[in-house]
DOSENU-348080 format. One line per field, with one value per atom (N, C-alpha, C): residue in one letter; atom name; x, y, z. Coordinates in pm, 1 decimal, always signed. Each point is the difference from the previous one (the first is absolute). Example, Ala and Ser with C-alpha at 12.3 -4.5 7.8 and 13.67 -1.06 7.14 Angstrom:
BEGIN
r = [A  A  A  S  S  S]
a = [N  CA  C  N  CA  C]
u = [+1319.0  -89.0  +90.0  -35.0  +82.0  -77.0]
v = [-569.0  +119.0  +120.0  +105.0  +119.0  +109.0]
w = [+780.0  +0.0  +0.0  -72.0  +6.0  +73.0]
This chain:
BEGIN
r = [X  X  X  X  X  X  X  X  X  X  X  X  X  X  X  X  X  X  X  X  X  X  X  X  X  X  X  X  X  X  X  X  X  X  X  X  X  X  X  X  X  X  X  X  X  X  X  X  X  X  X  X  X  X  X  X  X  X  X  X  X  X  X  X  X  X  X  X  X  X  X  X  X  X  X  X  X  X  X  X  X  X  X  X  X  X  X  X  X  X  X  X  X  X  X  X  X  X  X  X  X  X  X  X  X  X  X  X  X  X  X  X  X  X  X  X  X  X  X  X  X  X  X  X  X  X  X  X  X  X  X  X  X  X  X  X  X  X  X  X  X  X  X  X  X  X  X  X  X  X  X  X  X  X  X  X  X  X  X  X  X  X  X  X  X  X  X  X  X  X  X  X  X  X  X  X  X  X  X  X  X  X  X  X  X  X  X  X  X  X  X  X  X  X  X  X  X  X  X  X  X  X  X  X  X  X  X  X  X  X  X  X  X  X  X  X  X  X  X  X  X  X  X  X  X  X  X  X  X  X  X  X  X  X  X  X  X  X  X  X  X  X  X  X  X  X  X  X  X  X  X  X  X  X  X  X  X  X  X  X  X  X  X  X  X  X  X  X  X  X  X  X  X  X  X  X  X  X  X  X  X  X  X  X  X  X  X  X  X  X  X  X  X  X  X  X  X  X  X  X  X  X  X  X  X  X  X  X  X  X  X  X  X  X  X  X  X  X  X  X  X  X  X  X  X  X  X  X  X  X  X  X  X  X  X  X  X  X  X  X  X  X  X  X  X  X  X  X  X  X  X  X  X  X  X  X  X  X  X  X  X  X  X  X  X  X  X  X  X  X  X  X  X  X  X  X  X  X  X  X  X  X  X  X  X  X  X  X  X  X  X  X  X  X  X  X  X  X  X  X  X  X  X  X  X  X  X  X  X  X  X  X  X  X  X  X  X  X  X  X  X  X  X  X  X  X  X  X  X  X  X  X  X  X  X  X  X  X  X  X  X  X  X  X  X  X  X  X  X  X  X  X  X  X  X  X  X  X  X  X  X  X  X  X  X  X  X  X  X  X  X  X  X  X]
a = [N  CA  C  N  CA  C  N  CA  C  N  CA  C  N  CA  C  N  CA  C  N  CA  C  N  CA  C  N  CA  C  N  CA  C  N  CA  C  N  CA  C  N  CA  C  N  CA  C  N  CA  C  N  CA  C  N  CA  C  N  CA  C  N  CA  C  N  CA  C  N  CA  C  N  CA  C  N  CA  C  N  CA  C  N  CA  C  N  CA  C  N  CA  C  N  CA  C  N  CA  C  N  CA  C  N  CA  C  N  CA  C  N  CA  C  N  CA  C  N  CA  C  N  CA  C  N  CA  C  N  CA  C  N  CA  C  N  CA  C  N  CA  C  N  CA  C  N  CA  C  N  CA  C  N  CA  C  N  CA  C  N  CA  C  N  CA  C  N  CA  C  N  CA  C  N  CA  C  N  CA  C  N  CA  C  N  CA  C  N  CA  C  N  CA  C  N  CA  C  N  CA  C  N  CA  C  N  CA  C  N  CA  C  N  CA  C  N  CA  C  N  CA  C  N  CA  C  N  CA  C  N  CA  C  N  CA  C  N  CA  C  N  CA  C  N  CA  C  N  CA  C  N  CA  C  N  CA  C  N  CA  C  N  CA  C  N  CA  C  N  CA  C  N  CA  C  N  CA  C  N  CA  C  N  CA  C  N  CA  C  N  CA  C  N  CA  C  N  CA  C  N  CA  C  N  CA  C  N  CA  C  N  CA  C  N  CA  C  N  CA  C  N  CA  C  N  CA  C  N  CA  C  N  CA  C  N  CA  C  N  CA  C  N  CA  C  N  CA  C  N  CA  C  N  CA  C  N  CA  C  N  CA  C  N  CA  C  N  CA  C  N  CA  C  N  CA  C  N  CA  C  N  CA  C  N  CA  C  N  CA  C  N  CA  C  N  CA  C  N  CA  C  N  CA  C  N  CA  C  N  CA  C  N  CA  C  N  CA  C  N  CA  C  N  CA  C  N  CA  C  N  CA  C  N  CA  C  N  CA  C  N  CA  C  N  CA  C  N  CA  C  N  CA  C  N  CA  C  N  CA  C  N  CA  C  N  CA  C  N  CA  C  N  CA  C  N  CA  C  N  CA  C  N  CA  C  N  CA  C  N  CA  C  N  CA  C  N  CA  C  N  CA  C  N  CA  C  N  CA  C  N  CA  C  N  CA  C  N  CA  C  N  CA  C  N  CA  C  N  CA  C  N  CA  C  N  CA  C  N  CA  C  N  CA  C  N  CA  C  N  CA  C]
u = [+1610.8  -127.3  -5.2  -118.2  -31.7  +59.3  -5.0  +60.0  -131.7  -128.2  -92.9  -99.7  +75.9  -81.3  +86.3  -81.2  +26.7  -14.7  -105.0  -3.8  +65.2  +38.0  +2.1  -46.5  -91.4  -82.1  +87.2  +23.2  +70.2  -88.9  -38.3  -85.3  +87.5  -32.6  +147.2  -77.9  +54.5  -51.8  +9.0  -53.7  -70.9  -122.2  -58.4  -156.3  -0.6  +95.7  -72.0  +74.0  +18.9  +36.5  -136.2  -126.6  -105.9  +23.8  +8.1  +41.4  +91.7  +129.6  +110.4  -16.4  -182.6  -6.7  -70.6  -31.5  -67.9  +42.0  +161.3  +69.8  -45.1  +7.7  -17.7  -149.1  -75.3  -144.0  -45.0  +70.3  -62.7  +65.3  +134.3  +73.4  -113.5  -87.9  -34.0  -182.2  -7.5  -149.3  +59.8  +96.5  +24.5  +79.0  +38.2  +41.7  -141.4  -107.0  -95.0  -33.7  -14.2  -36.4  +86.5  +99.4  +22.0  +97.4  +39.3  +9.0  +140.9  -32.6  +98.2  +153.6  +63.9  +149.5  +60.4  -81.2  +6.5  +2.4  +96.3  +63.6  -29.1  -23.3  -54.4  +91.9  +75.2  +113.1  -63.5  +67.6  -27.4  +146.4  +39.1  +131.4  -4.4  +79.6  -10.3  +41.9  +113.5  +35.9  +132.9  +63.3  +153.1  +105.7  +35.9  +99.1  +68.5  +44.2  +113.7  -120.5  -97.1  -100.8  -87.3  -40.7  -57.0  +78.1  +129.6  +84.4  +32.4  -6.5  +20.9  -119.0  -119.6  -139.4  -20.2  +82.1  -43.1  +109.4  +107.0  +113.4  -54.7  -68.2  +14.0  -174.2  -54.5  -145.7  +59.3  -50.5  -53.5  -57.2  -137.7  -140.3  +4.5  +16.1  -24.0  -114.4  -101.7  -59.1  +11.0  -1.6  +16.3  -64.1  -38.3  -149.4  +41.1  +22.1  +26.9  -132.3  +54.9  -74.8  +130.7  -35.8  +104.3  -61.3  +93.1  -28.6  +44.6  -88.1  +109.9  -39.5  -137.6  -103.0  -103.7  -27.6  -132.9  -74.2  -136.9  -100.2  -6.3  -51.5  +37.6  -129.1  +66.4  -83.9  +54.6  +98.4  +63.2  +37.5  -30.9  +78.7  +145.2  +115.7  +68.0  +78.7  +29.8  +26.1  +145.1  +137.3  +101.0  +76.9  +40.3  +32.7  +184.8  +64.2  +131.0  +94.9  -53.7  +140.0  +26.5  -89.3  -15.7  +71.1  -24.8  +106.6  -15.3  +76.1  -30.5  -87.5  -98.2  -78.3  +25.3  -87.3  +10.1  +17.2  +136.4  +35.9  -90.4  +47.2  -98.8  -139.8  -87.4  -126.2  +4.2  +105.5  -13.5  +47.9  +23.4  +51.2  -95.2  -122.6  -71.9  +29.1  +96.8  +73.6  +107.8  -24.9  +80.9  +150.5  +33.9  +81.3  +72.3  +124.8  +111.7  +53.3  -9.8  +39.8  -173.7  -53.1  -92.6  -64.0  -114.2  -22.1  +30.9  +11.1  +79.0  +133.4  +102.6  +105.9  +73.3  -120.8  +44.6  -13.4  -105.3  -54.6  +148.3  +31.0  +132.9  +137.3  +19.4  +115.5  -26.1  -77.4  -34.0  +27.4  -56.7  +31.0  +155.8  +102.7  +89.3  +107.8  -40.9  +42.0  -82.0  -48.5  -48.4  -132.3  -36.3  -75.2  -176.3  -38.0  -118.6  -76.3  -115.6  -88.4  -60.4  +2.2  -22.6  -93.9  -127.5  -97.0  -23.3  +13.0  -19.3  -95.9  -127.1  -139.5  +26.9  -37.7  -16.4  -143.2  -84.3  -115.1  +7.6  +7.4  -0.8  -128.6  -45.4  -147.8  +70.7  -89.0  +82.7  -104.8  +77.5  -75.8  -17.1  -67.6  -39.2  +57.3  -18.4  +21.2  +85.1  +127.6  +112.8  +32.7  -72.2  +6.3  -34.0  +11.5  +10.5  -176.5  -39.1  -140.9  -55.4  -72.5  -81.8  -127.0  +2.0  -121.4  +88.3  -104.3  +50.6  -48.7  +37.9  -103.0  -64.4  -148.0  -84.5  +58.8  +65.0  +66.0  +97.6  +65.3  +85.6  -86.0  -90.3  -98.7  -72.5  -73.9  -41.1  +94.7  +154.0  +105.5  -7.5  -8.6  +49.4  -97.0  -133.0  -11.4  +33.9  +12.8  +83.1  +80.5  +103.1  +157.2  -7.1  -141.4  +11.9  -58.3  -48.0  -56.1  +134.8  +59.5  +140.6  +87.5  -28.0  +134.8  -32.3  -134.6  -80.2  +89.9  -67.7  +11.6  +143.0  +103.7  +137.4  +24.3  -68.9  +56.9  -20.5  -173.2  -28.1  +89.8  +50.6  +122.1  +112.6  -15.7  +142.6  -39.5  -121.9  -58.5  -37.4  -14.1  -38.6  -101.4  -122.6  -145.3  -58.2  -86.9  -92.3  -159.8]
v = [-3299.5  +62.4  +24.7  -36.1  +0.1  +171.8  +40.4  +90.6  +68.3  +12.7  +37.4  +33.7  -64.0  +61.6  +144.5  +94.1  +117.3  +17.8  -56.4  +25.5  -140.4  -19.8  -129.4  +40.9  -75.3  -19.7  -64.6  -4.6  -58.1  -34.5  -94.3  -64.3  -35.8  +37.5  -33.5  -24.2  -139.5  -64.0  -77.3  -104.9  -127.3  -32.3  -67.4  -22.9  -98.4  -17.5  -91.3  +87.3  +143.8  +75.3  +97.9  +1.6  +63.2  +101.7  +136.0  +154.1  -32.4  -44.5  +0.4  -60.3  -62.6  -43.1  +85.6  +162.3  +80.6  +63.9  -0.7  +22.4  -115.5  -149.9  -101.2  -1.8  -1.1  +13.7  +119.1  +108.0  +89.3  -11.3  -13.8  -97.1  -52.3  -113.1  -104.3  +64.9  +121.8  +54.0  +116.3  +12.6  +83.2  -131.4  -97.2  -64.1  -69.5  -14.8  -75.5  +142.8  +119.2  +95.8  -23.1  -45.5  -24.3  +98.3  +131.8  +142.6  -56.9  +106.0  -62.3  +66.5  -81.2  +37.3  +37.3  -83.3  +55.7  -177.1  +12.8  -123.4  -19.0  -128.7  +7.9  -85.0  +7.4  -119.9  -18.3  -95.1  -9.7  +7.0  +12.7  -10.7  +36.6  -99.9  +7.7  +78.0  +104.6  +141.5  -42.5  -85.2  -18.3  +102.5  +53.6  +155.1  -53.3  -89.1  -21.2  -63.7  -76.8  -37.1  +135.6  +46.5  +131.1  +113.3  -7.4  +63.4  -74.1  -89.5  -99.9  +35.2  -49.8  -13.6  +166.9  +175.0  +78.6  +29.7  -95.0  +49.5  +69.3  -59.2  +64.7  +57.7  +57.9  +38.4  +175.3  +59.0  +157.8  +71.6  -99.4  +65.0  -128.5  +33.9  -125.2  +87.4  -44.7  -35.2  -94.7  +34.7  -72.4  -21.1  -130.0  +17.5  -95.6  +90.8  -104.9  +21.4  -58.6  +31.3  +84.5  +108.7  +75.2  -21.4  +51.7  +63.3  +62.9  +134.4  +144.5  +48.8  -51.4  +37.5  +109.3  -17.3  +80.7  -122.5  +56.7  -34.3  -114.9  -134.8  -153.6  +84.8  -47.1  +41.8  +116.2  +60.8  +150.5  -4.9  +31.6  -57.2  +158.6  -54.5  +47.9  +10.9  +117.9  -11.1  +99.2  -117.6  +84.5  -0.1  +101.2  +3.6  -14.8  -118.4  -28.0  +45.0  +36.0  +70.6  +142.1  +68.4  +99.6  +62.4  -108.0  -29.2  -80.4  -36.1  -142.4  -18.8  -150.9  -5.8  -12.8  -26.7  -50.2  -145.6  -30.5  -116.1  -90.9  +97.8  -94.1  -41.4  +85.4  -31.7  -155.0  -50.7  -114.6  -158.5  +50.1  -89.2  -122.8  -24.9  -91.5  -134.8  +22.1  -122.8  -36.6  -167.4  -79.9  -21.6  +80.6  +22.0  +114.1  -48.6  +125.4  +76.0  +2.4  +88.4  -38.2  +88.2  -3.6  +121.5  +49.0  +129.6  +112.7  +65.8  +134.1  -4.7  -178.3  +53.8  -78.9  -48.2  -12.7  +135.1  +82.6  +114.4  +111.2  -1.3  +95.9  -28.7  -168.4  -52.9  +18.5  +9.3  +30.6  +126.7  +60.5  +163.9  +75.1  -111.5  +0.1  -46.5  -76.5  -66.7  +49.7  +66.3  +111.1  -156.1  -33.7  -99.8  +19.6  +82.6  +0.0  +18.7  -34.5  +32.5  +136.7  +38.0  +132.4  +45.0  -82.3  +65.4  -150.9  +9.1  -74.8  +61.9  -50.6  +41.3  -74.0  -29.8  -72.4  +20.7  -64.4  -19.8  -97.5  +84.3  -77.2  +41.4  -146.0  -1.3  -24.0  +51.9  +29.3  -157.2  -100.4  -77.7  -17.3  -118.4  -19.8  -95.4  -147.5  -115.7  -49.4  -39.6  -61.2  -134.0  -56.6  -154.6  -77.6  -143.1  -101.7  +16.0  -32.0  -24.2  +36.9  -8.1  +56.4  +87.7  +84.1  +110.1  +146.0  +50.4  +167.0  +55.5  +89.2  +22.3  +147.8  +17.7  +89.1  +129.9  +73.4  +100.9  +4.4  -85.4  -63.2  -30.1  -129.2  -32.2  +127.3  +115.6  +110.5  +80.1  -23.7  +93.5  -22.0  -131.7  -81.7  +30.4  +86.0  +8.5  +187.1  +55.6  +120.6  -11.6  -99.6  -5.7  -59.9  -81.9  -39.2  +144.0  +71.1  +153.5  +86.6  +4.8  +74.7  -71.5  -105.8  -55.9  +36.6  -64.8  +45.3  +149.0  +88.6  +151.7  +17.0  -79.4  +31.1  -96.7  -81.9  -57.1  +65.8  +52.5  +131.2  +108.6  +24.0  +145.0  -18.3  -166.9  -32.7  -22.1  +38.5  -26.5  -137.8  -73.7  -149.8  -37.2  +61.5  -40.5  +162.3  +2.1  +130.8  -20.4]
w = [-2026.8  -31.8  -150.7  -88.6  -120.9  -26.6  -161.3  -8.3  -8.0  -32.8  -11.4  +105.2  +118.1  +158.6  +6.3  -0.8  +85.8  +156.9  +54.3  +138.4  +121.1  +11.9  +134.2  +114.0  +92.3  +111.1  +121.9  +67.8  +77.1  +119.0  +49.2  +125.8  +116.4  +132.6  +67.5  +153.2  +1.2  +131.9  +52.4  +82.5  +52.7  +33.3  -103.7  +58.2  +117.1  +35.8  +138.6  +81.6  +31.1  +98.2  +38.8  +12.3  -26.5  -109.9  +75.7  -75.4  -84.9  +46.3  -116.8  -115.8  -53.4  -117.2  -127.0  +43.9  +3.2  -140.5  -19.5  -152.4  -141.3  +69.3  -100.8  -3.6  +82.6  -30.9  -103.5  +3.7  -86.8  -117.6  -33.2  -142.2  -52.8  +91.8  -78.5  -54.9  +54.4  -40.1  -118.4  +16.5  -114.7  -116.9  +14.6  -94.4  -65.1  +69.0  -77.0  -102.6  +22.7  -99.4  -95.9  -49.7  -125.5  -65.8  +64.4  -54.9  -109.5  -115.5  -93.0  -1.4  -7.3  +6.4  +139.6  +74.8  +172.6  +9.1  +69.5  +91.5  +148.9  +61.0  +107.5  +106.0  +114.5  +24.4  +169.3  +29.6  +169.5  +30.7  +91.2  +77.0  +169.4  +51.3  +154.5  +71.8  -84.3  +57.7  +29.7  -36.1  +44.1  -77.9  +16.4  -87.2  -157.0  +20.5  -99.7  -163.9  +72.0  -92.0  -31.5  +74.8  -72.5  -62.2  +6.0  -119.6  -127.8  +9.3  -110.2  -74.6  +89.0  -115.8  -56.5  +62.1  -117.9  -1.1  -57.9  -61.2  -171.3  -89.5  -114.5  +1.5  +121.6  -24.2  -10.8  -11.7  -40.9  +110.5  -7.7  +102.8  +78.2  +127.6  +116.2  +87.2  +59.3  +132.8  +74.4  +110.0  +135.5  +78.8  +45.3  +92.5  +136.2  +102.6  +146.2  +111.1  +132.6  +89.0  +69.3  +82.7  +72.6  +139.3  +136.4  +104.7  +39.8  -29.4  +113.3  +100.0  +40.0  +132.9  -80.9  -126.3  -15.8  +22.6  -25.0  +27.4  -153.7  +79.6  -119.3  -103.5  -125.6  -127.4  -44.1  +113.3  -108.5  -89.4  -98.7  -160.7  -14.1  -23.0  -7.7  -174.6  -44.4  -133.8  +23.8  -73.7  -26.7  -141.0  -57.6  -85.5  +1.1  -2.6  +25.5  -71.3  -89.9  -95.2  +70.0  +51.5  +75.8  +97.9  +74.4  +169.5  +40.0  +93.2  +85.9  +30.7  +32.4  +68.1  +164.9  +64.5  +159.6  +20.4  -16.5  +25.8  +111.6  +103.1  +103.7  +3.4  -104.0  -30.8  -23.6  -88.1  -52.8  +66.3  +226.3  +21.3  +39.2  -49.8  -16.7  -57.9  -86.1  -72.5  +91.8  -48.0  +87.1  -71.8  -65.4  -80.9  +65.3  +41.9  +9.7  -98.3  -126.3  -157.0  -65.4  +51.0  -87.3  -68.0  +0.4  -141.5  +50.2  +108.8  +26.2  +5.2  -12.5  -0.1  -153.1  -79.4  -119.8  -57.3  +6.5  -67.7  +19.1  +144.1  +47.7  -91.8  +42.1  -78.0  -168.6  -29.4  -187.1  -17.6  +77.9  -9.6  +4.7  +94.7  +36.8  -142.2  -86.0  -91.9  -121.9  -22.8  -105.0  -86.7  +93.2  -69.6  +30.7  +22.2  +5.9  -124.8  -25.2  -118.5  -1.9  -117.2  -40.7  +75.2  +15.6  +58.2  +136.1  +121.2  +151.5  +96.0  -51.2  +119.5  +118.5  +125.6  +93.0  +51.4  +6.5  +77.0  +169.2  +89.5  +105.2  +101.3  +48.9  +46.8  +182.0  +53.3  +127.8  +20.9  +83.4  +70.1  +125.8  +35.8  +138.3  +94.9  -87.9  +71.0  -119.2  +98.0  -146.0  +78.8  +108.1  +45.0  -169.1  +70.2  -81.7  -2.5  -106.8  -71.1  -98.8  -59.5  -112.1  -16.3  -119.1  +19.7  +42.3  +7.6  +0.6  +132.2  +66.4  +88.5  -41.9  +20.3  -59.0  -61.5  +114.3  -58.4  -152.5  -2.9  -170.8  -61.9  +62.6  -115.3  -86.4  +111.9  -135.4  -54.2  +54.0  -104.7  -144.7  +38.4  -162.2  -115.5  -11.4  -62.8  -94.7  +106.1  +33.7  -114.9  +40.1  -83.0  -80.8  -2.0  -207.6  -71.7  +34.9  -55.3  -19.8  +130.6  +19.1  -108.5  -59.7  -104.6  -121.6  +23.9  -183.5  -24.6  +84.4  -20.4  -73.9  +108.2  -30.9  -160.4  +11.2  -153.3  -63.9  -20.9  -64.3  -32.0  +104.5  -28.3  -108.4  +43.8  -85.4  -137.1  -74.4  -121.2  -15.1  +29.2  +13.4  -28.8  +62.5  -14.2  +10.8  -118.7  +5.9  +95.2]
């Protein structure tokens, strides 16, 4: 990562899993905004790659699809440096080490970034296909507001 990005974005999914594309879709509406010194990435949620990509970031966000049985579209916000998140929220990925147990294992290894948001959108349908189903579809614009805000905090954009 350039030395001049302060924030990294992290998108985390599969667009051909319906819901589970719900992280990279909103990456890619917040990457067309342009925001400066804010980095925008996709990644499929496999653990060892999403420690790698914020090994030297600062400010990371995180954007998945979760399922914990709320109601699809719950937008869920955790702050990881904090405490753990709910691992199991994140067993939507077809990935056995993926972002609740890279986030644990980083934490475990004193490697987390200073500042680790997680945005997780509760979904619906994680079969094979494309599109969102209604409930995600109106999250997403939710959690591009919910990121702005947080980049905001982080001094980024006035």
């Amino acid at each position: 990562m350039p030395a001049n990005v302060r924030i990294l974005i992290i998108g985390v999914g599969n667009e051909y899993r319906s819901d589970d594309a719900v992280g990279i879709l909103i990456a890619r509406r917040l990457r067309e905004l342009s925001l400066n010194r804010v980095t925008v990435i996709e990644k499929s949620g496999e653990g060892t790659e999403l420690m790698e990509s914020w090994k030297n970031a600062d400010n990371v966000i995180l954007i998945d699809a979760v399922a914990s049985g709320a109601k699809p579209g719950t937008i869920h916000r955790f702050d990881a440096r904090a405490r753990p998140i709910p691992a199991s929220y994140f067993r939507c990925s077809t990935h056995a080490f993926g972002v609740g147990e890279a986030i644990e294992l980083a934490r475990t290894l004193n490697r987390l970034p200073a500042n680790l948001t997680v945005f997780g959108i509760e979904g619906k349908v994680f079969n094979t296909g494309t599109g969102l189903s209604p409930d995600v579809q109106e999250a997403t614009g939710q959690v591009v507001e919910l990121v702005l805000l947080q980049i905001r905090a982080l001094g980024q954009i006035g």
